[in-house]
C-alpha positions in Angstrom: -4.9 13.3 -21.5 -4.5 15.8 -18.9 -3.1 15.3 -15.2 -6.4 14.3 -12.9 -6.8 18.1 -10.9 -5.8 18.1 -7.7 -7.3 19.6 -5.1 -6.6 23.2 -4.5 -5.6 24.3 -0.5 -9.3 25.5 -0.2 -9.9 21.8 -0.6 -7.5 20.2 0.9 -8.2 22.8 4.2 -11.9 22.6 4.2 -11.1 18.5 4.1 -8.6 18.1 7.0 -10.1 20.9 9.4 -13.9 18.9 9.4 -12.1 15.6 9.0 -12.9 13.2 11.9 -10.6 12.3 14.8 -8.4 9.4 13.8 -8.8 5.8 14.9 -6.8 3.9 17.3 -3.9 2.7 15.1 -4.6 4.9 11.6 -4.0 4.3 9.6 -3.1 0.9 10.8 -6.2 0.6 12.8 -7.4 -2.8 11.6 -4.7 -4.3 13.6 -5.6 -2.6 16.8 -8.9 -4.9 15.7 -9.6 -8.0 18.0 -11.4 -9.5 15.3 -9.6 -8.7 12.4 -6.3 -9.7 14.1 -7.4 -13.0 14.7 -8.6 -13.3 11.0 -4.6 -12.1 9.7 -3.2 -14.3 12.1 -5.5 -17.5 10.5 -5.4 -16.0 6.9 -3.5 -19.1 5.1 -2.0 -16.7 2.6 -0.1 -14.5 5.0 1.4 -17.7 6.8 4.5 -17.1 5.4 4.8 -13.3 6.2 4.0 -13.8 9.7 6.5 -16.5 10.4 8.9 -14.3 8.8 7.9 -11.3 11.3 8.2 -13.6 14.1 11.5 -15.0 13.3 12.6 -11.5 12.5 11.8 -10.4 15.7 13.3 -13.2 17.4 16.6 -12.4 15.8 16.6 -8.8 17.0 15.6 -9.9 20.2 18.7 -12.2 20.1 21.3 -9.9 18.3 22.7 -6.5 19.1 22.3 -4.3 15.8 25.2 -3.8 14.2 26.8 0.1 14.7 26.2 2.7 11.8 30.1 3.9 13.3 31.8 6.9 10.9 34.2 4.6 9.1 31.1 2.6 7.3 29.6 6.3 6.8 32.3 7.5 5.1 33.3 5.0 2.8 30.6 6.1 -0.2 32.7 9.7 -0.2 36.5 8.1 -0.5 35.5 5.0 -2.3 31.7 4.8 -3.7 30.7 2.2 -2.2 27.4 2.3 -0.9 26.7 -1.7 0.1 28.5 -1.7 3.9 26.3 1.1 5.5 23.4 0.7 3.6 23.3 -3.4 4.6 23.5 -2.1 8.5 21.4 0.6 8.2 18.6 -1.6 6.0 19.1 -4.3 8.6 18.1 -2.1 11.4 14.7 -1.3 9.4 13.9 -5.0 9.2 14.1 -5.4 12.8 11.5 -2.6 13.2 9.6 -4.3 10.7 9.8 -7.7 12.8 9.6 -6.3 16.3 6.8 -3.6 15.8 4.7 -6.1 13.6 5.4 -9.0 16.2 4.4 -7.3 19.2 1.0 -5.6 17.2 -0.3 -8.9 15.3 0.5 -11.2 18.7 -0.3 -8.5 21.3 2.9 -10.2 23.0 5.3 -7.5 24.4 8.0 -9.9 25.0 9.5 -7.6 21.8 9.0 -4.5 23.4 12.5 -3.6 25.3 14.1 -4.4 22.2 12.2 -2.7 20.4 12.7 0.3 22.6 16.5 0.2 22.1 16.0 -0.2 18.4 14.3 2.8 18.3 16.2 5.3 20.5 19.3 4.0 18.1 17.3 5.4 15.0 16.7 8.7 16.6 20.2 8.6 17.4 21.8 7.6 14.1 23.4 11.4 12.7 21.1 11.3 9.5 18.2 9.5 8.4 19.3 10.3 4.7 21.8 7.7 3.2 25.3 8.6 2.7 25.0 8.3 -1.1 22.3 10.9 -0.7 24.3 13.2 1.2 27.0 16.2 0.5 30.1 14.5 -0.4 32.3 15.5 2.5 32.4 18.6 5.0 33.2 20.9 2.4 30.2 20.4 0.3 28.0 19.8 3.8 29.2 23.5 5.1 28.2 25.0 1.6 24.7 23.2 1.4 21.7 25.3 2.3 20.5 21.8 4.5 22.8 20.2 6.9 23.0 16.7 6.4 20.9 15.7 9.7 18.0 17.6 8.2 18.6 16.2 4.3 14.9 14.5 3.6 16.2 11.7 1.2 14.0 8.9 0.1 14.8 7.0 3.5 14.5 9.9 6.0 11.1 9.9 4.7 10.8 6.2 5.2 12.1 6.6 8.8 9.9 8.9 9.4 7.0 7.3 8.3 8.0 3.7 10.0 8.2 5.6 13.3 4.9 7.4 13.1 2.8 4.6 12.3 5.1 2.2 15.0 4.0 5.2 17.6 0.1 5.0 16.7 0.1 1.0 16.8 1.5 0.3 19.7 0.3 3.6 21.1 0.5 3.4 25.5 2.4 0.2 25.1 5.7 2.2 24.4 7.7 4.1 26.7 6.4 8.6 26.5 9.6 8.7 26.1 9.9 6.9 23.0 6.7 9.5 22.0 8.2 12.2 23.0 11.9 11.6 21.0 10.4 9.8 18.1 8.1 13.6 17.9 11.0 16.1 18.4 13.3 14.0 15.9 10.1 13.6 12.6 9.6 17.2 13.4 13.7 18.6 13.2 15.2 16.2 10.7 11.6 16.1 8.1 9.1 18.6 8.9 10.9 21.6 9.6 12.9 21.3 6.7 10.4 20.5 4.3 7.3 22.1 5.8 9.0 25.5 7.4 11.4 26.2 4.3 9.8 28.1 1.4 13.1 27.0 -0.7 11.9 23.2 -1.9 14.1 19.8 -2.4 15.0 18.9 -6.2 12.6 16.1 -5.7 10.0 18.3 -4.6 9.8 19.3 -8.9 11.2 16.5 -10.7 8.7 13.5 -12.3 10.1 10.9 -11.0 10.0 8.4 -8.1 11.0 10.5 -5.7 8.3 13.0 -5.7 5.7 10.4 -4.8 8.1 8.3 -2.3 9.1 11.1 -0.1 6.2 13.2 -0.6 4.1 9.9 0.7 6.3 9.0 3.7 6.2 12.7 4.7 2.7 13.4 4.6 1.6 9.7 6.0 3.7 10.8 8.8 2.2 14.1 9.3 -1.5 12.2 9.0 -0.6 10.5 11.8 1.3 12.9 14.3 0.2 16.2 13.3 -2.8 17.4 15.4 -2.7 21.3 14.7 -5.2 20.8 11.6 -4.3 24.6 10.2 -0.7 23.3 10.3 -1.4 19.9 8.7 -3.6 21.5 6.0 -0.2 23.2 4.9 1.8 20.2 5.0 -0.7 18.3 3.0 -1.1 21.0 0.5 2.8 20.7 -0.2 2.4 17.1 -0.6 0.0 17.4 -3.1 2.1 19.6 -5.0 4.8 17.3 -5.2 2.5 14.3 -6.4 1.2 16.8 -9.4 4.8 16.3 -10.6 5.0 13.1 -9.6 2.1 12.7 -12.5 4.0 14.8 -15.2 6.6 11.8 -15.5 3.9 9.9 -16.6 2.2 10.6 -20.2 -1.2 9.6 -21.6 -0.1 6.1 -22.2 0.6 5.6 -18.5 4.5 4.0 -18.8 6.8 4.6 -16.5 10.5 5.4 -18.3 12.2 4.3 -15.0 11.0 1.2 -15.6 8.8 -1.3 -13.7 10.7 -1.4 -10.6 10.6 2.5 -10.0 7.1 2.1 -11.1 5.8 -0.2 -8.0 8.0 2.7 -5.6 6.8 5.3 -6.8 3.7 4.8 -7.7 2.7 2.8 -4.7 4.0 5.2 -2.1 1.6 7.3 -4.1 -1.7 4.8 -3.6 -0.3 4.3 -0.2 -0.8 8.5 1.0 -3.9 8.8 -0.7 -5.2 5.9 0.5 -4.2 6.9 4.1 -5.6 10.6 2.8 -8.7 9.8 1.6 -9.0 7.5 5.2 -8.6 10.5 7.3 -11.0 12.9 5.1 -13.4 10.5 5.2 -13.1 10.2 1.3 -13.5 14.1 0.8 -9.9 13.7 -0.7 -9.0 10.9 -3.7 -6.4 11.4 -5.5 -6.7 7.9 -7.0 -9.7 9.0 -9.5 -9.2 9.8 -13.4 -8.3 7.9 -16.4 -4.7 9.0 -16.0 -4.7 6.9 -12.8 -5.9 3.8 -14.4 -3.6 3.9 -17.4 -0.4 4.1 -15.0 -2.4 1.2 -12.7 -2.3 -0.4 -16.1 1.4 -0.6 -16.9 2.6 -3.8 -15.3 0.0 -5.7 -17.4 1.7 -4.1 -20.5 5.1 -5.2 -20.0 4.7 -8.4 -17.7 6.6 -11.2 -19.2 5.0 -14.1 -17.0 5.3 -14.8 -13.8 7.7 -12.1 -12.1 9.4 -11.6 -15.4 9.3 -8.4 -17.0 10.7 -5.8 -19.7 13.2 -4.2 -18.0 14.8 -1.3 -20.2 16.6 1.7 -17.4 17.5 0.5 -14.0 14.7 -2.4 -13.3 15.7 -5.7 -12.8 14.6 -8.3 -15.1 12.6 -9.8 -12.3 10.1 -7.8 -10.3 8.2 -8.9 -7.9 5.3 -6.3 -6.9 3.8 -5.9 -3.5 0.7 -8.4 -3.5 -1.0 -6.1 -1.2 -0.6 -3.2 -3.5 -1.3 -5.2 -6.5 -4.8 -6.4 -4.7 -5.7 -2.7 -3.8 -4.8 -1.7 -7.8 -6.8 -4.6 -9.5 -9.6 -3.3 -6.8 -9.9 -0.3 -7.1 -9.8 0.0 -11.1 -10.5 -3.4 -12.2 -7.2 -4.2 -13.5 -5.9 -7.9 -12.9 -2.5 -7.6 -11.5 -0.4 -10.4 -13.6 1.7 -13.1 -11.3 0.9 -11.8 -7.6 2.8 -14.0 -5.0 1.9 -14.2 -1.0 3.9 -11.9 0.8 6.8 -12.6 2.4 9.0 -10.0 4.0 12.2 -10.7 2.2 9.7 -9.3 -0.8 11.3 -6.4 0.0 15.2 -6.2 0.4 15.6 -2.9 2.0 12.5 -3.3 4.5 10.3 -0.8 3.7 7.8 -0.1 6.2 5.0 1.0 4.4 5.3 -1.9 1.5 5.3 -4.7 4.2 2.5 -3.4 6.6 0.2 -3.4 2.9 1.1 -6.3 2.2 0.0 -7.7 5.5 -3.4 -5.1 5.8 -4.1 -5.6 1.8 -3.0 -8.8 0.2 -6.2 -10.5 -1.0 -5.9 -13.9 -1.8 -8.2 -13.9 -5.0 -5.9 -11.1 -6.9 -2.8 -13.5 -5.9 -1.5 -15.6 -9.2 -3.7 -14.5 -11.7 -2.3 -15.4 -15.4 -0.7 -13.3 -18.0 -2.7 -13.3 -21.3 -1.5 -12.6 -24.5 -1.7 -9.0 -26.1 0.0 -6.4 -28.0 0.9 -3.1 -26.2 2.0 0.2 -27.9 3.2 2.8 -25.4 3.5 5.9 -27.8 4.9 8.2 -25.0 7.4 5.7 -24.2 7.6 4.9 -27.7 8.4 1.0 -26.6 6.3 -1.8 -28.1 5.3 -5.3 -26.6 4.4 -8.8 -28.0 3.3 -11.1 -25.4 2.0 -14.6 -26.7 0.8 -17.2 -24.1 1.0 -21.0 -25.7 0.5 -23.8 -23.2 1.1 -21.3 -20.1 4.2 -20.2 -21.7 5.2 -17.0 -22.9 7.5 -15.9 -26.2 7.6 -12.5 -26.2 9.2 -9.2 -28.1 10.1 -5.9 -27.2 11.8 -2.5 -28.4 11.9 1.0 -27.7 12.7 3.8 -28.8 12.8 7.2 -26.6 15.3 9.5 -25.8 18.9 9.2 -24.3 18.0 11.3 -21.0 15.5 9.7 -19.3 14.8 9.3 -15.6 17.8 6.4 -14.7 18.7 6.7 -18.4 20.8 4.2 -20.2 21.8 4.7 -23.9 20.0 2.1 -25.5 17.6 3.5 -28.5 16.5 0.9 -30.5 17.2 -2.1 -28.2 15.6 -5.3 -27.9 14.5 -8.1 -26.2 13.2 -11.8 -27.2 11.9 -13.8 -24.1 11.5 -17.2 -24.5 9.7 -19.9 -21.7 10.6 -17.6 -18.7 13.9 -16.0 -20.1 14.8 -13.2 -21.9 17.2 -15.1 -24.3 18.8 -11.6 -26.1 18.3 -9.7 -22.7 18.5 -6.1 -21.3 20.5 -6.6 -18.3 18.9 -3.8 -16.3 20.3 -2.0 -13.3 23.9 -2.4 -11.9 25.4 -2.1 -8.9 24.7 1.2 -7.1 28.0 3.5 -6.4 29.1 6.7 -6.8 30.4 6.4 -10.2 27.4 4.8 -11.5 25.2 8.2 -11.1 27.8 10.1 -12.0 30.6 11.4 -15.3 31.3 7.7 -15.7 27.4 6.4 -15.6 27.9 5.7 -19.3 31.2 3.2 -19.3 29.1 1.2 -17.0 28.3 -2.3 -18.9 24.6 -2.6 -17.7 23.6 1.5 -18.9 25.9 2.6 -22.0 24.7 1.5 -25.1 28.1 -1.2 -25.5 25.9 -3.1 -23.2 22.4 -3.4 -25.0 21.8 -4.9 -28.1 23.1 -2.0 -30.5 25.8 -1.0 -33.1 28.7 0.6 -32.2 29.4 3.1 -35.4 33.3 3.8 -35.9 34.1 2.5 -32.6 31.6 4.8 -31.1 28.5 3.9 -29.3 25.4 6.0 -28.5 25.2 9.2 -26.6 23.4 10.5 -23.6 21.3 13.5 -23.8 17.7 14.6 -24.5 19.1 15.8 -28.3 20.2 11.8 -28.7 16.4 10.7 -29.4 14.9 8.0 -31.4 11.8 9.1 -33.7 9.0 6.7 -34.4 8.5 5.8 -38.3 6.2 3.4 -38.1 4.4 1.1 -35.9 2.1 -1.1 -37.1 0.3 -4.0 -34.5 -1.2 -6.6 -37.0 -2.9 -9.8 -35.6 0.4 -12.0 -35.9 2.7 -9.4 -34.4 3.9 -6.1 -35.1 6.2 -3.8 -37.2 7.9 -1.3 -35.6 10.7 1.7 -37.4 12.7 4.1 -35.9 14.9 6.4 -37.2 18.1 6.3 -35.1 20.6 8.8 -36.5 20.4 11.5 -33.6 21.4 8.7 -31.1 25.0 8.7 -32.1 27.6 12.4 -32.9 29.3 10.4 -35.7 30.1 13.1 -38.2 30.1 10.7 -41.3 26.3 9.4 -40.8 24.0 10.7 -42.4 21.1 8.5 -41.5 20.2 5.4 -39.7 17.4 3.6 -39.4 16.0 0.4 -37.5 13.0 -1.2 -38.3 11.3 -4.4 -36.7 9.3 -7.5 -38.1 7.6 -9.9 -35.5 5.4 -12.4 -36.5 4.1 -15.1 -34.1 2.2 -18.2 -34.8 1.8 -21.1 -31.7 5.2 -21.6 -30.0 7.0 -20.3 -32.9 7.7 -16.5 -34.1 10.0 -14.7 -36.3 11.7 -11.6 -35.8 13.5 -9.7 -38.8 16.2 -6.8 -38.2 16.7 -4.4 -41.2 19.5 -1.9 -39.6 20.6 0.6 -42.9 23.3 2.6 -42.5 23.9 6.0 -44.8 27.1 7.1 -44.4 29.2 9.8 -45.7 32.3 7.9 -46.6 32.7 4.0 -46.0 33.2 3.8 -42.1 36.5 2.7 -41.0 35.0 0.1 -38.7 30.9 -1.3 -38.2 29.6 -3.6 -35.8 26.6 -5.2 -34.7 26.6 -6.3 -30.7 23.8 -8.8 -29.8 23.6 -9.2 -25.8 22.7 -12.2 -23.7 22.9 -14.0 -20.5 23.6 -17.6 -22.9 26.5 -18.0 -24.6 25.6 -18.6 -28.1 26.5 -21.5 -30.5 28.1 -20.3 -33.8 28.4 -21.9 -37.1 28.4 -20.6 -40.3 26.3 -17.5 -40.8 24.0 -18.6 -37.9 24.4 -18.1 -34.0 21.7 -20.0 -31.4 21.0 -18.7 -28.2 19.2 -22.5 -25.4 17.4 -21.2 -23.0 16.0 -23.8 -20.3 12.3 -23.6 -22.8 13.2 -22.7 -25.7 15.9 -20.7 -28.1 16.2 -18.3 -30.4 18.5 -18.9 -33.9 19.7 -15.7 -35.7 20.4 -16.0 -39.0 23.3 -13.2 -40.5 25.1 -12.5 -43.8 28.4 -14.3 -43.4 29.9 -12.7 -46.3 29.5 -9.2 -44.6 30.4 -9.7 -40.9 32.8 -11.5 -39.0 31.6 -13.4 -35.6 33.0 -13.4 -32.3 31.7 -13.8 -28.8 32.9 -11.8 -25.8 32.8 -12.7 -22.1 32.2 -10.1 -19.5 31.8 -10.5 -15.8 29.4 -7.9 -14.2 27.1 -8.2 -11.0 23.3 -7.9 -10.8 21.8 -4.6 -9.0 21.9 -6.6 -5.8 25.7 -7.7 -5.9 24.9 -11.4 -7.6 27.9 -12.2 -10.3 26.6 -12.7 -13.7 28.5 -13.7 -17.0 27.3 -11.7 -20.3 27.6 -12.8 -23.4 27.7 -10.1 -26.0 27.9 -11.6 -29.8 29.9 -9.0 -31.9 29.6 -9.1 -35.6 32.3 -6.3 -37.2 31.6 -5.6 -41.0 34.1 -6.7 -43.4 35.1 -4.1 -45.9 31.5 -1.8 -45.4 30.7 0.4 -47.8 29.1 3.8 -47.3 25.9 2.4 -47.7 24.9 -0.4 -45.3 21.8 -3.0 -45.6 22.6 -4.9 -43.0 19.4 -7.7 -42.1 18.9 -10.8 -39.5 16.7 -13.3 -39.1 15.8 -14.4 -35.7 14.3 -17.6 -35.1 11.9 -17.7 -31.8 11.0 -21.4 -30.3 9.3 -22.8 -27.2 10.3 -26.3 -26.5 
């Protein structure tokens, strides 16, 4: 299935020049709306976002924000640690959240001088880009062809958006000042360096979130401040350029390998430009059209687990919550329920993204909120990762594996993993992203618990576990969706550089009947001499119970009993501290089973027992 085309400059200029002026607001304009304001402010499904705005905005009214000063800057480039700046600088982005949004949905300007200060200390902070996404010291800023002030990162675009759209809502109510700063900083720190240079940013060419997130927050901010139409015609063009390789991440089955969380950024900074896009060209521009667009609006219904569970495999959490007001644009546009949408509240997003709470607010509809998950079985042959979902008395037993390749956008070694979810939990569990530093995207990703493949539910062979690297791939044998469940094989041997294997394969059995299913493993081993040591991991957030030849993971709804040759492997459970992607300390319980006295050949085979309560 090829990309959807995009429009060619012809188009895009013959769009934007006979486009019509912009409303008050755009694209915000429904809350420079009399009427429509008074309908948000009565809407019973937004009550909790707008009492979070308003509290919001009378804590930064209250509170100086705390300084981004150079000893929190430079603490990513002598220690890795990201967490200090980035909780001062997000915090100063929920205040403009809560101040902006205050003083617009209330018409009060009782917000206003704060807000004023807030925003002559974002033009003043020495880079909108976050340290982590900066040259590592002086050194490496000197030798870059961008100085670091003018680095367009994910959240210089997001700066630069927020302040664009706070300048056309609120409009005469701020300071020409404010205008006039908020103008000259967009256009030095984001348009002349991404609009005026022919050389482009990495993210300008790779598939992956980036493309669509700064792309979006680039061009939604030229839609709203640029008024030379020759000049925005340009800007949009390179835009759209940057969204065609946004698509190429994606293939025909529409799965995002970054995972579900990665999906919802990128892909929803995408609807949100070519909504505001096809707003200003009167609808001469879409880029939301094509069967390629409704597969990837598709993919949260594939590998929704109930409620705001979800599979999880690269660096997504195990719990993702999209953005109601996206998910209600999605499921109308293309027809395509959005499983488990919540009312918005703005702690749904922890790092205060402007344009994910101002959709919320404009585009949450109440009907798409809380729709169920149904049952199904999903085969994502790009992706090569398979999904089981069955839905017995509104609860969900579930299985997934995947197979793929071991350099993938936010990679983790994990070919062949698994998951079985059981009544809201993932009982053998992929524990998804970890804590963001400077180690973790760099030589030493791979020690890392949470992304090498010592941390999924894998072998290690001869001590060794998989490798990363687009020649480390799994290749699809079979797969086979029957009415009960699903077979799935993969041929593993390319995922590890052990000399003495000579082949290795993986192959699945689910079967499902009410609340009860059954999952056999068949993992055979071919090696060229006996190996000098074998074993099995099995990981979870539940510390299993072991007896002879049988291990049982309790869940709050349910459990899972795995059934193992005892003559063959010898049990043990090992406890690892780690913390969540936001910080939260978690305790993994990873049940090794080494192989006593292997021989060269290997049939090694387990019975999993799935059960709701």
């Amino acid at each position: 299935m090829p990309n959807p085309p995009m429009p060619s400059f012809r188009a895009i200029r013959a769009a934007i020049l006979d486009a019509p002026p912009r409303p008050q607001g755009f694209p915000l304009d429904a809350l420079c709306d009399g009427a429509r304001l008074r309908t948000i402010r009565a809407a019973p499904h937004l009550r909790a976002l707008l009492a979070d705005i308003r509290a919001e905005s009378a804590r930064a009214q209250a509170e100086p924000p705390e300084p981004l000063g150079f000893e929190l800057f430079r603490r990513f480039g002598q220690s890795g640690d990201r967490a200090a700046f980035e909780r001062a600088y997000f915090d100063r982005r929920r205040r403009l959240l809560g101040l902006s949004l205050a003083a617009a949905v209330d018409g009060d300007d009782t917000p206003l001088p704060a807000l004023a200060d807030l925003l002559w200390e974002i033009c003043g902070e020495y880079s909108w880009a976050l340290p982590a996404h900066l040259p590592l010291g002086p050194d490496e800023a000197r030798a870059s062809r961008t100085p670091p002030e003018q680095v367009v990162d994910l959240f210089a675009a997001h700066t630069a958006h927020a302040l664009a759209e706070v300048l056309a809502l609120l409009g005469e109510r701020l300071d020409p000042w404010l205008h006039y700063r908020i103008r000259a900083e967009v256009e030095q720190r984001v348009f002349q360096p991404l609009f005026h240079d022919p050389h482009h940013f990495k993210w300008e060419w790779e598939p992956i979130n980036w493309a669509a997130v700064c792309g979006g927050c680039a061009g939604m901010a030229a839609l709203v401040l640029e008024d030379d139409r020759e000049r925005l015609a340009g800007m949009v063009d390179r835009v759209v350029r940057a969204l065609e390789c946004f698509l190429e991440g994606f293939g025909d089955d529409g799965g995002c390998a970054e995972g579900i969380g990665y999906w919802a950024y990128g892909f929803g900074f995408y609807t949100y430009f070519a909504d505001a896009l096809r707003q200003f060209t009167g609808g001469a521009l879409d880029l939301m059209q094509g069967q390629k667009l409704r597969q990837i609006a598709a993919f949260p219904g594939a590998v929704s687990l109930g409620g705001d569970a979800a599979v999880n495999y690269s660096d997504a959490d195990p719990r993702v919550a999209i953005h109601p007001g996206l998910g209600s644009y999605l499921a109308a546009r293309f027809a395509t329920p959005m499983p488990a949408l919540a009312e918005p509240t703005l702690a749904h997003d922890h790092i205060f993204r402007w344009g994910n709470t101002t959709r919320d607010l404009l585009w949450t509809d109440p009907a798409a909120l809380h729709a169920p998950v149904g049952s199904g079985t999903f085969f994502l042959p790009d992706l090569a990762w398979v999904v089981d979902r069955r839905v017995v008395g509104g609860e969900v037993l579930a299985f997934s594996a995947k197979g793929g390749h071991n350099d993938e956008p936010h990679n983790h070694n994990d070919l062949g993993h698994f998951l079985i979810h059981v009544g809201g939990e993932s009982l053998l569990a992929d524990l998804g992203a970890g804590v963001y530093t400077r180690q973790y995207f760099r030589e030493q990703r791979y020690e890392h618990l949470h992304t090498g493949s010592h941390g999924h539910s894998l072998p290690l062979l001869n001590g060794q576990p998989q490798r990363a690297g687009r020649a480390h791939a799994a290749h699809v044998l079979a797969c086979e969706p029957h009415p009960d469940g699903l077979r799935l094989a993969l041929d593993l041997t390319s995922a590890y550089d052990d000399p003495t294997l000579r082949a290795f394969t993986r192959s699945f059995g689910w079967t499902a009947s009410g609340g009860a299913a059954t999952l056999d493993l068949a993992d055979c081993f071919d090696f060229a001499q006996p190996p000098a040591a074998l074993e099995e991991r099995f990981v979870s957030l539940r510390r299993p119970a072991l007896s002879e030849g049988c291990a049982t993971w309790s869940g709050e709804r349910g459990d899972v009993t795995m059934h193992f040759d005892a003559g063959l492997f010898a049990p043990s459970v090992e406890e690892l501290a780690t913390h969540t992607h936001q910080g939260q300390p978690i305790t993994v319980f990873i049940l090794r089973l080494l192989a006593q006295g292997a021989g060269a050949a290997v049939d090694a085979r387990f019975q999993f027992a799935c059960r709701l309560a």
